[in-house]
KEKE-3310 file (N, C-alpha, C; in steps of 0.2 Angstrom, whole numbers, plus 5000, padded with zeros to 4 digits):
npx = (5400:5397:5389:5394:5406:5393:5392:5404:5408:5396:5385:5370:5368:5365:5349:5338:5338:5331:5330:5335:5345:5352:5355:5360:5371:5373:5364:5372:5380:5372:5368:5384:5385:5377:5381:5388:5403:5416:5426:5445:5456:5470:5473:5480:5470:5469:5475:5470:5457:5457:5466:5455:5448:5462:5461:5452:5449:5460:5458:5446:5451:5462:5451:5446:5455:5451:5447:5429:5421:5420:5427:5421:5425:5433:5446:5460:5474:5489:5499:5493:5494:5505:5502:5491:5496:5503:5495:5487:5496:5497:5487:5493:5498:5487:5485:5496:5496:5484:5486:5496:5492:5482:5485:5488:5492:5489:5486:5497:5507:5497:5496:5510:5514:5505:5508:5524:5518:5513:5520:5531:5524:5519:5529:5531:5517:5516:5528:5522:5512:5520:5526:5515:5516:5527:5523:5512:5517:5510:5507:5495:5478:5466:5473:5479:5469:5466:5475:5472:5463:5463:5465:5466:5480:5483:5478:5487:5499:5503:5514:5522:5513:5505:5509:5514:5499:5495:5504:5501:5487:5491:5499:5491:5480:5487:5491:5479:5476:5469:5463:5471:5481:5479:5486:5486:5475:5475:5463:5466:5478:5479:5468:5457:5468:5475:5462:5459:5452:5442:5426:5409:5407:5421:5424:5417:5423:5435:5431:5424:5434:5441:5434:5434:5444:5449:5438:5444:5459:5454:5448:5460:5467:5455:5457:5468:5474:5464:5459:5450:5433:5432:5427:5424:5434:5435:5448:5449:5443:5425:5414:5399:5399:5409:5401:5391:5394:5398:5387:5385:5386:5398:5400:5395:5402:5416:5413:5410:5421:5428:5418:5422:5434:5434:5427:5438:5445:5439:5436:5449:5451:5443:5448:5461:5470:5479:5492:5511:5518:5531:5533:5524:5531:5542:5537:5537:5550:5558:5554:5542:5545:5561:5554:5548:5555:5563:5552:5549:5562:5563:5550:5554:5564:5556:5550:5560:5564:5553:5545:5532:5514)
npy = (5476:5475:5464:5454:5454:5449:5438:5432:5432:5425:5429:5438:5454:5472:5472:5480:5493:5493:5480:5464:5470:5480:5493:5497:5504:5515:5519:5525:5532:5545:5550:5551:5564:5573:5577:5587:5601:5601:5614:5613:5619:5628:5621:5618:5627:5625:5616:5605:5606:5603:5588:5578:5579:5574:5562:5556:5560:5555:5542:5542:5544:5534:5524:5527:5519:5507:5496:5488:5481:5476:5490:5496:5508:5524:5529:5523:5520:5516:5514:5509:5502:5506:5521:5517:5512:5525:5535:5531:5532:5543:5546:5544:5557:5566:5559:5563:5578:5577:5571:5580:5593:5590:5595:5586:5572:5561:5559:5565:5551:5540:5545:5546:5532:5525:5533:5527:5511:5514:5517:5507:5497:5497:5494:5477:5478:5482:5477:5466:5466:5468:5455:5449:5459:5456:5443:5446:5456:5470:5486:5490:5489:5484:5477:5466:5461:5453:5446:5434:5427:5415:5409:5412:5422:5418:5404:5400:5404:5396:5392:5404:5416:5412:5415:5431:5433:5432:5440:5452:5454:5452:5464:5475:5475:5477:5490:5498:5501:5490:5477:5463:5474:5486:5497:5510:5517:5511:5507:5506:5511:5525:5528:5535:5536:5544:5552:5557:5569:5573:5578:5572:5577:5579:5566:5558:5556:5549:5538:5534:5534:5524:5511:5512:5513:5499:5492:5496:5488:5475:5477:5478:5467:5456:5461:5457:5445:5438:5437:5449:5454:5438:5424:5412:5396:5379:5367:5365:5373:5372:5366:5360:5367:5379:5384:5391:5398:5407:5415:5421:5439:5450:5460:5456:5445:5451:5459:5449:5441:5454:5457:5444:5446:5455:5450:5444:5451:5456:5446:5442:5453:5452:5439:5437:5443:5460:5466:5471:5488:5486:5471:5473:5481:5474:5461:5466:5470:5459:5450:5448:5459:5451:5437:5441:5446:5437:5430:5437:5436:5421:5423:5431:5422:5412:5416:5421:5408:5404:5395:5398:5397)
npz = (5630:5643:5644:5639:5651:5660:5654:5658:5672:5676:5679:5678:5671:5663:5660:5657:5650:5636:5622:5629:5637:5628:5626:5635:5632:5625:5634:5645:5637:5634:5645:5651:5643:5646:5661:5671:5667:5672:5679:5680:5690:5693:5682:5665:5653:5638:5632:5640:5636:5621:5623:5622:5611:5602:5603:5600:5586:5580:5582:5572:5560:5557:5559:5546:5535:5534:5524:5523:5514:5498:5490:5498:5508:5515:5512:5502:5503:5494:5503:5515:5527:5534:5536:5544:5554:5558:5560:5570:5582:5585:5593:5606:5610:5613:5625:5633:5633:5639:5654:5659:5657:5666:5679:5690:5701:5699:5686:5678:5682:5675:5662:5657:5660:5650:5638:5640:5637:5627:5614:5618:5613:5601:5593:5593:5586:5575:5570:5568:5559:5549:5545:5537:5525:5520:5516:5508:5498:5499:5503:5504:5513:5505:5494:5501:5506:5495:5492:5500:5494:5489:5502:5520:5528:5539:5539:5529:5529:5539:5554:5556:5553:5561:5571:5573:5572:5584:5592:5587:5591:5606:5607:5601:5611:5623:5618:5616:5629:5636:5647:5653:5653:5658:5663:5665:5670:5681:5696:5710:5712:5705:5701:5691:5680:5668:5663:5675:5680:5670:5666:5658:5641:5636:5645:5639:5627:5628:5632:5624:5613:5615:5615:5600:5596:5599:5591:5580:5581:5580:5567:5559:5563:5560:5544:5541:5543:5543:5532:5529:5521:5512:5510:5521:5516:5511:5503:5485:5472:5467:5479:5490:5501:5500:5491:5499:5507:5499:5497:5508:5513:5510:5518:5530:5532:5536:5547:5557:5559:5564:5576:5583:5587:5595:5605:5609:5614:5626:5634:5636:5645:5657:5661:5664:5677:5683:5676:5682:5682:5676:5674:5664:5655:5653:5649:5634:5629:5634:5628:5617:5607:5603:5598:5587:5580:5578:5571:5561:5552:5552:5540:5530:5526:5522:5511:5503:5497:5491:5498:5505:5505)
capx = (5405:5393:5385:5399:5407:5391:5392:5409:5406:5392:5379:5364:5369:5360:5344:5332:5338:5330:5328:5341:5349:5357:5353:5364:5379:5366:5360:5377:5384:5365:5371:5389:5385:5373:5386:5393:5410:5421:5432:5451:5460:5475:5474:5482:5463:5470:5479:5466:5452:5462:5466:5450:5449:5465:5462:5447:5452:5466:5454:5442:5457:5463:5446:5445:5459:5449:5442:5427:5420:5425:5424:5418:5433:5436:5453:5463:5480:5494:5503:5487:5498:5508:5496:5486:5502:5508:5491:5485:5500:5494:5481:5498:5500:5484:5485:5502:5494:5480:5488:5500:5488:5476:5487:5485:5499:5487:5484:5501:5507:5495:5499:5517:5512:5501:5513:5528:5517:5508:5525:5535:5520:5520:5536:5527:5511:5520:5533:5519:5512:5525:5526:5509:5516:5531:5521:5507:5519:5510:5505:5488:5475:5464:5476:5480:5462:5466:5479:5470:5457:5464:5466:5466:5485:5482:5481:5491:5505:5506:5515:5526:5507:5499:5514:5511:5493:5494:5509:5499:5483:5494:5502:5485:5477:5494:5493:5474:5476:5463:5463:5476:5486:5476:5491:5486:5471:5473:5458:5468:5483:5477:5459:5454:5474:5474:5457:5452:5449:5438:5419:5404:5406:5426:5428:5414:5426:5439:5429:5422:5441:5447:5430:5437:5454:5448:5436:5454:5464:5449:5447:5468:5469:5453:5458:5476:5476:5457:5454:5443:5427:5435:5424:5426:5432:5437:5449:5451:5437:5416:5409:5393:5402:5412:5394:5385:5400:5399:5380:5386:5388:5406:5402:5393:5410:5421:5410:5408:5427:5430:5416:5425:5440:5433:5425:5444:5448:5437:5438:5457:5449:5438:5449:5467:5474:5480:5501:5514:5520:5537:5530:5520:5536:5546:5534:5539:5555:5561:5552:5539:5551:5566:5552:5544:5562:5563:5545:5552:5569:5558:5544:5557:5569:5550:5546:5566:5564:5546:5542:5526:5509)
capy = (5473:5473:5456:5448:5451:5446:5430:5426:5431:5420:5433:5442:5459:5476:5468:5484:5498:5490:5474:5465:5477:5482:5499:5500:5507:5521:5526:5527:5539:5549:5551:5555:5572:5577:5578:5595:5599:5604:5616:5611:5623:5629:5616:5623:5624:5625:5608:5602:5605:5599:5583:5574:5579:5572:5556:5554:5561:5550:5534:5541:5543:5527:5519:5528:5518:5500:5493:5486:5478:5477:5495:5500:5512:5530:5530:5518:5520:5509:5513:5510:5498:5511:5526:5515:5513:5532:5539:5529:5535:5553:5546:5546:5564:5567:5558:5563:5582:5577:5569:5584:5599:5592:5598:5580:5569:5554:5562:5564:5546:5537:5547:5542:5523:5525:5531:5521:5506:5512:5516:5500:5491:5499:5489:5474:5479:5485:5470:5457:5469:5468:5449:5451:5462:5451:5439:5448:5458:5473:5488:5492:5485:5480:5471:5461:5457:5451:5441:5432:5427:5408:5405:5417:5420:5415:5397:5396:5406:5391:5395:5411:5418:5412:5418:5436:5436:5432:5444:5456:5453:5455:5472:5479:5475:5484:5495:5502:5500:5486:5473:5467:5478:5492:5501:5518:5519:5505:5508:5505:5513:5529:5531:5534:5540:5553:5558:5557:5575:5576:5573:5573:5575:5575:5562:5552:5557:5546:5532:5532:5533:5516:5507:5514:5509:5491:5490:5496:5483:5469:5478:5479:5459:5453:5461:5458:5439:5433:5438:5454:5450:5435:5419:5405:5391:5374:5365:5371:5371:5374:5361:5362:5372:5383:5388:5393:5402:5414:5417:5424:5443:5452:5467:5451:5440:5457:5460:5444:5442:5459:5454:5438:5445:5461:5446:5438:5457:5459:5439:5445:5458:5449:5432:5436:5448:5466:5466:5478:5492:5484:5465:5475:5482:5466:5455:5468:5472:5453:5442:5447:5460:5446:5434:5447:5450:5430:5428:5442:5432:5416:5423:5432:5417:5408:5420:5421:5402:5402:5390:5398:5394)
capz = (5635:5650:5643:5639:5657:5667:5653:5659:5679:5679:5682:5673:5667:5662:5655:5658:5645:5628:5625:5632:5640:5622:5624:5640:5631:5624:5639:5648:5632:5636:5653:5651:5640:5653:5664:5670:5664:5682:5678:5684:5696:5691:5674:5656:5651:5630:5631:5644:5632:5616:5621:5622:5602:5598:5603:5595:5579:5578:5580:5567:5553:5557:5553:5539:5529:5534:5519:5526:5510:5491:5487:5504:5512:5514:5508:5499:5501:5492:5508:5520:5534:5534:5537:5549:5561:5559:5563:5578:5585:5588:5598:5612:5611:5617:5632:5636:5636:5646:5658:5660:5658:5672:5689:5694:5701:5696:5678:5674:5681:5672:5656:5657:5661:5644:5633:5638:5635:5616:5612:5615:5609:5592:5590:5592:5584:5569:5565:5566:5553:5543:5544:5534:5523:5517:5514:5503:5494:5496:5510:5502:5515:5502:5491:5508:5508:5488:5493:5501:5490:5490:5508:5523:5529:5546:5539:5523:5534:5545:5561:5556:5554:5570:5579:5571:5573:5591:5594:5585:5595:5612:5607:5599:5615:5628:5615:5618:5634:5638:5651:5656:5650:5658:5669:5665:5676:5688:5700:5716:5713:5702:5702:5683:5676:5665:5665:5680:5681:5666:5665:5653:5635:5634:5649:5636:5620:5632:5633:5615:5609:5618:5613:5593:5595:5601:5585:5576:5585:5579:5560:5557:5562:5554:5537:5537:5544:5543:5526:5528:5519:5507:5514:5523:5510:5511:5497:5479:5466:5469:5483:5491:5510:5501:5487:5505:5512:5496:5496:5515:5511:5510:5524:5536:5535:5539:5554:5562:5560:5570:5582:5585:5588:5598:5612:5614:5617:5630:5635:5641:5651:5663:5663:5669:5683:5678:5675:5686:5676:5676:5671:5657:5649:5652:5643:5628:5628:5634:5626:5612:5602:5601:5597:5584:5575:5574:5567:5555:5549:5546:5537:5526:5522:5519:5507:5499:5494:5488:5503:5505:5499)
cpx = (5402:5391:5392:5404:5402:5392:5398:5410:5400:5385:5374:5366:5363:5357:5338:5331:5338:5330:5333:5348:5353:5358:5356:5370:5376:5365:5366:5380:5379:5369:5380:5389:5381:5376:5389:5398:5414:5426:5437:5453:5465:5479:5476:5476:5465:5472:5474:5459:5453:5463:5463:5450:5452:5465:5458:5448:5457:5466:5449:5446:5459:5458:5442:5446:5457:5444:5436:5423:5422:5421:5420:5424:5432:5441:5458:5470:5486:5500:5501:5489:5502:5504:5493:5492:5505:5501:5489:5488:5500:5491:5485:5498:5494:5482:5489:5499:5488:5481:5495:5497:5482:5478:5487:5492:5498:5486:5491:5505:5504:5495:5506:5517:5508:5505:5520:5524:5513:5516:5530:5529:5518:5525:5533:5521:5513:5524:5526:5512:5515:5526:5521:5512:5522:5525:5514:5510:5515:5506:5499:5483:5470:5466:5479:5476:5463:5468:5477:5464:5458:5465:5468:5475:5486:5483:5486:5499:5507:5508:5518:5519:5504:5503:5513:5503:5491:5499:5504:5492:5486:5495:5496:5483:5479:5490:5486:5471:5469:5467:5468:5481:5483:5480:5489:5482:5467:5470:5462:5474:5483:5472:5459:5461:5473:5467:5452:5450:5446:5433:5416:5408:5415:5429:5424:5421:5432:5437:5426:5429:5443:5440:5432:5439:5452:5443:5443:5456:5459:5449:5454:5467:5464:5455:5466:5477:5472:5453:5449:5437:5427:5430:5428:5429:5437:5441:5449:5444:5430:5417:5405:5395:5403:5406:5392:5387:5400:5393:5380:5385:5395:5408:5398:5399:5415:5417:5409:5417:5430:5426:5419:5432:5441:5430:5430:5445:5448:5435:5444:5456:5446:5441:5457:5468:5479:5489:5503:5516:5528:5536:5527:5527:5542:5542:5535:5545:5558:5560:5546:5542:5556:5559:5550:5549:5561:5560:5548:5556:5565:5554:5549:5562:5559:5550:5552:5564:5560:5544:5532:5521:5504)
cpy = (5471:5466:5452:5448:5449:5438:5427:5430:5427:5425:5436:5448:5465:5471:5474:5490:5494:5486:5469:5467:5480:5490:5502:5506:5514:5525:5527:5534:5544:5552:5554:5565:5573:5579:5586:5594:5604:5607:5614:5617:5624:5625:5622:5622:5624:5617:5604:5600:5602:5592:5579:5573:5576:5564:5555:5556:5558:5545:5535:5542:5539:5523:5519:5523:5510:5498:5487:5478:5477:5484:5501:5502:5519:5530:5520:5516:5515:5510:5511:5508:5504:5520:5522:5518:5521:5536:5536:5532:5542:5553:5548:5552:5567:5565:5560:5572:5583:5577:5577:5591:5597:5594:5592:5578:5562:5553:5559:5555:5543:5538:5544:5534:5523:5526:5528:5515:5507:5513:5510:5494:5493:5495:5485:5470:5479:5478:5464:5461:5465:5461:5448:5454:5458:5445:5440:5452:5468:5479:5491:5488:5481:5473:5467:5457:5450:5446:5436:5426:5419:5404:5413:5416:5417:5408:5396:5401:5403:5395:5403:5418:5418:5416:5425:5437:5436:5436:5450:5460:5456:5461:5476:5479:5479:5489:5501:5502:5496:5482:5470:5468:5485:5496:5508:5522:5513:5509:5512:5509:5524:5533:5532:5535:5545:5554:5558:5563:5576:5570:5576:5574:5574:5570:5557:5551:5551:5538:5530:5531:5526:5511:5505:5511:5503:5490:5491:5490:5476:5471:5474:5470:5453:5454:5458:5450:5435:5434:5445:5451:5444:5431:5412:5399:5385:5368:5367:5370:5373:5368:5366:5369:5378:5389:5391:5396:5407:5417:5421:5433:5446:5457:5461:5447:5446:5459:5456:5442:5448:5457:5451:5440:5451:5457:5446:5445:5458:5452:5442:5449:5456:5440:5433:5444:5455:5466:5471:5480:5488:5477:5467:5476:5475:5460:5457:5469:5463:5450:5442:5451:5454:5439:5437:5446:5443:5428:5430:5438:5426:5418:5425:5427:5412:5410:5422:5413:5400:5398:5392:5396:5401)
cpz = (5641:5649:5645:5645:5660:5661:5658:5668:5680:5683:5673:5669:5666:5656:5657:5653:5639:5629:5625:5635:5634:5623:5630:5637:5629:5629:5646:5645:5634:5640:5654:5646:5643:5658:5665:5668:5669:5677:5685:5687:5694:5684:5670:5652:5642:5631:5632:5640:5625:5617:5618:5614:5597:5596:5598:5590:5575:5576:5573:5562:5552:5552:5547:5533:5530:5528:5522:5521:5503:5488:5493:5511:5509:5510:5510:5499:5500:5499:5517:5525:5537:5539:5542:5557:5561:5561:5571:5581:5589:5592:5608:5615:5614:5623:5639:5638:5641:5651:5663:5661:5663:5679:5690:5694:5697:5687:5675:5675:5677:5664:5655:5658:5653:5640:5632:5634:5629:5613:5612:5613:5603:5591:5588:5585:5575:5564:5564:5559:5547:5539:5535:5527:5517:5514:5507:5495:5493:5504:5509:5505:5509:5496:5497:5507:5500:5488:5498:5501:5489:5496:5514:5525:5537:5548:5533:5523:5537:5550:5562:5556:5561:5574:5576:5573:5582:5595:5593:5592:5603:5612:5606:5609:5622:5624:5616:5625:5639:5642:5650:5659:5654:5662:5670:5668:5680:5695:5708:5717:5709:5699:5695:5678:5672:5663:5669:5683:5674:5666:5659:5648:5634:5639:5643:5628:5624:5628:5626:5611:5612:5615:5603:5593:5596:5595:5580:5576:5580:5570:5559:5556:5557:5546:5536:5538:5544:5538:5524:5526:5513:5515:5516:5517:5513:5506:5492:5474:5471:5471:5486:5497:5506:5494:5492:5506:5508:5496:5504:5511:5512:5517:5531:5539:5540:5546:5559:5564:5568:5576:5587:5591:5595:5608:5614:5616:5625:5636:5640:5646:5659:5664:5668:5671:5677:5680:5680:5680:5671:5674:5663:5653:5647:5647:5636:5626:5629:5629:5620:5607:5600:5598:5589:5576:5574:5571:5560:5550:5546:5540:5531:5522:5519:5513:5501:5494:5493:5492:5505:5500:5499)
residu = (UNK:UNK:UNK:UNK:UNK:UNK:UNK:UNK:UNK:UNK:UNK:UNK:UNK:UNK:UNK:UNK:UNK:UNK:UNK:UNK:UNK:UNK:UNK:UNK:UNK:UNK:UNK:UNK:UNK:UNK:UNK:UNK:UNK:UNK:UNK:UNK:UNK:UNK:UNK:UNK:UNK:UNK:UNK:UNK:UNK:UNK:UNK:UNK:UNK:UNK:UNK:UNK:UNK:UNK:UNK:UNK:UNK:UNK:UNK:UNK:UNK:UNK:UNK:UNK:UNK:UNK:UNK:UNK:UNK:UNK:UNK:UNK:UNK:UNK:UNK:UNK:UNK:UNK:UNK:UNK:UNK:UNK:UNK:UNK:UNK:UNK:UNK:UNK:UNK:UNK:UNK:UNK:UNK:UNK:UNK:UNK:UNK:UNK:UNK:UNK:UNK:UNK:UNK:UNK:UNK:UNK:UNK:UNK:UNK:UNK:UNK:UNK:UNK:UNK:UNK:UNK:UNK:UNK:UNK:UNK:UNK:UNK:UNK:UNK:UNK:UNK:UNK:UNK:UNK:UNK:UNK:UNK:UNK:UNK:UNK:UNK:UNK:UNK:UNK:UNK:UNK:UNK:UNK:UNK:UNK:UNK:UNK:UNK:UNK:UNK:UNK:UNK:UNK:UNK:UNK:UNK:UNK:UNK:UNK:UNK:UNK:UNK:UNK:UNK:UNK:UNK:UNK:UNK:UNK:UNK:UNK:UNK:UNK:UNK:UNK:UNK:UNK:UNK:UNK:UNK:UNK:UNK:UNK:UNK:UNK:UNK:UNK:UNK:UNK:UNK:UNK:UNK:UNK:UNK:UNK:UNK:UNK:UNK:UNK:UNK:UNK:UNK:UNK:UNK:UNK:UNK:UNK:UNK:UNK:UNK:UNK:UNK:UNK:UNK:UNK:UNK:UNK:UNK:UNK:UNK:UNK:UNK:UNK:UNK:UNK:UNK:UNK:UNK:UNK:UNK:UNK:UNK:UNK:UNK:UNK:UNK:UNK:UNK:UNK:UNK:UNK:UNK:UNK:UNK:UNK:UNK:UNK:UNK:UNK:UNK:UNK:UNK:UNK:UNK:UNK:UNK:UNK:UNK:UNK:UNK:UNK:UNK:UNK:UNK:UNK:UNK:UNK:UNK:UNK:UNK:UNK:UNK:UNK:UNK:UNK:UNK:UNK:UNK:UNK:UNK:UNK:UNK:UNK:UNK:UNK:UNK:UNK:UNK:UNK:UNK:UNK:UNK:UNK:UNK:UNK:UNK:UNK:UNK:UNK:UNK:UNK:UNK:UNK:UNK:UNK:UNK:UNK:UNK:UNK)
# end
């Protein structure tokens, strides 16, 4: 992420740890488990030591049920949309205790600012799912990917799609609380939010679970609306483009896909200004809910009259 903000400030970047500074992110996680670990002062040290776990554990089950290529998934499940959105969800419960077991005024604010905002952007996140899921017939990530196999739905969804994947995109993005959408530990107002009383290994488990979640956020979209690993192709039958595009591999297309999508994440971060708490919930509740529900009603009259392709 450090590159890609000095690309888009117009500056250099760590270029010293590795060889082009790759090996920054490495020697920042190094550096945070070396870290003492501050005992809190009158903190509920069971909750306090608990959270960091839940979050993280919430991300690694999540990216369990991502089919990353044909046959390459922990778990498979015929209900795998389903299970994606009902486990990430836990990841809330862990912040909400953070923020509440650290004694802090800035803890608990910033916790209450985080879970109003994952929670009304589950709405969102969820229906532009679902759109997907009309349209595929089915909530088994891999059979998404399958349904696909003749055109990603992204373009053969037309607009009820884009408006879905860009609906999707926005709430994922609130939803792990990136750029900006970041309310929960706006700098100026609350110094790190909920955990700004924890350092070294679970202030890293923090910052290792929102990097997750935002590979989550970039898997879920590339497989459900960019094909997963199904390649590039152009028109119907064998020509030379769409020969080249399948000599590509299956787990390369599913990665560069997420990468892609992992940049505009972090693109949004360093391009526009950070939202008030009150502007953040009003962009959901006004105006991408009622849009969400309306994507919904077309895509289902689409999909009532065979109009799709």
């Amino acid at each position: 992420e450090r590159k890609v903000c000095a690309i888009i400030q117009n500056r250099v970047g760590p270029n010293r740890v590795g060889k082009w500074g790759l090996l920054q992110t490495m020697a920042d996680f190094i550096k945070l488990i070396s870290k003492e670990l501050i005992p809190i002062k009158n903190a509920d040290r069971l909750l306090f030591n608990v959270a960091p776990f839940i979050v993280i554990i919430a991300s690694f089950l999540t990216i369990a049920a991502i089919p990353f290529a044909r046959g390459l998934h922990a778990l498979d499940f015929n209900i795998g949309v389903f299970y994606v959105m009902a486990v990430s969800s836990v990841g809330v419960i862990g912040i909400l205790l953070a923020g509440w077991a650290s004694n802090s005024k800035y803890s608990l604010i910033g916790a209450m600012r985080s879970g109003a905002q994952i929670i009304s952007y589950e709405l969102s996140g969820g229906l532009a799912l679902l759109s997907v899921v009309i349209f595929s017939g089915s909530m088994q990530l891999s059979e998404i990917v399958y349904s696909q196999a003749d055109g990603w739905w992204i373009f053969k969804g037309h607009i009820p799609a884009v408006m879905a994947f860009l609906i999707f995109l926005t709430a994922g993005t609130a939803e792990i609380n990136r750029g900006p959408f970041d309310l929960a530990e706006a700098e100026s107002e609350l110094t790190a939010g909920f955990h700004t009383e924890y350092s070294g290994i679970k202030f890293a488990f923090f910052f290792l679970a929102e990097y997750m979640n935002m590979f989550l956020i970039a898997s879920i979209a590339a497989t459900v609306f960019l094909g997963g690993w199904m390649p590039l192709h152009f028109g119907q039958g064998p020509n030379l483009f769409n020969q080249i595009m399948d000599y590509i591999p299956p787990l390369v297309w599913y990665l560069s896909k997420t990468a892609l999508i992992i940049f505009i994440i972090m693109w949004f971060k360093w391009t526009f200004p950070r939202l008030r708490i009150d502007q953040l919930l009003l962009l959901e509740w006004k105006y991408l809910l009622p849009l969400n529900m309306l994507n919904i009603i077309v895509i289902s009259f689409l999909v009532l009259m065979k109009w799709h392709f």
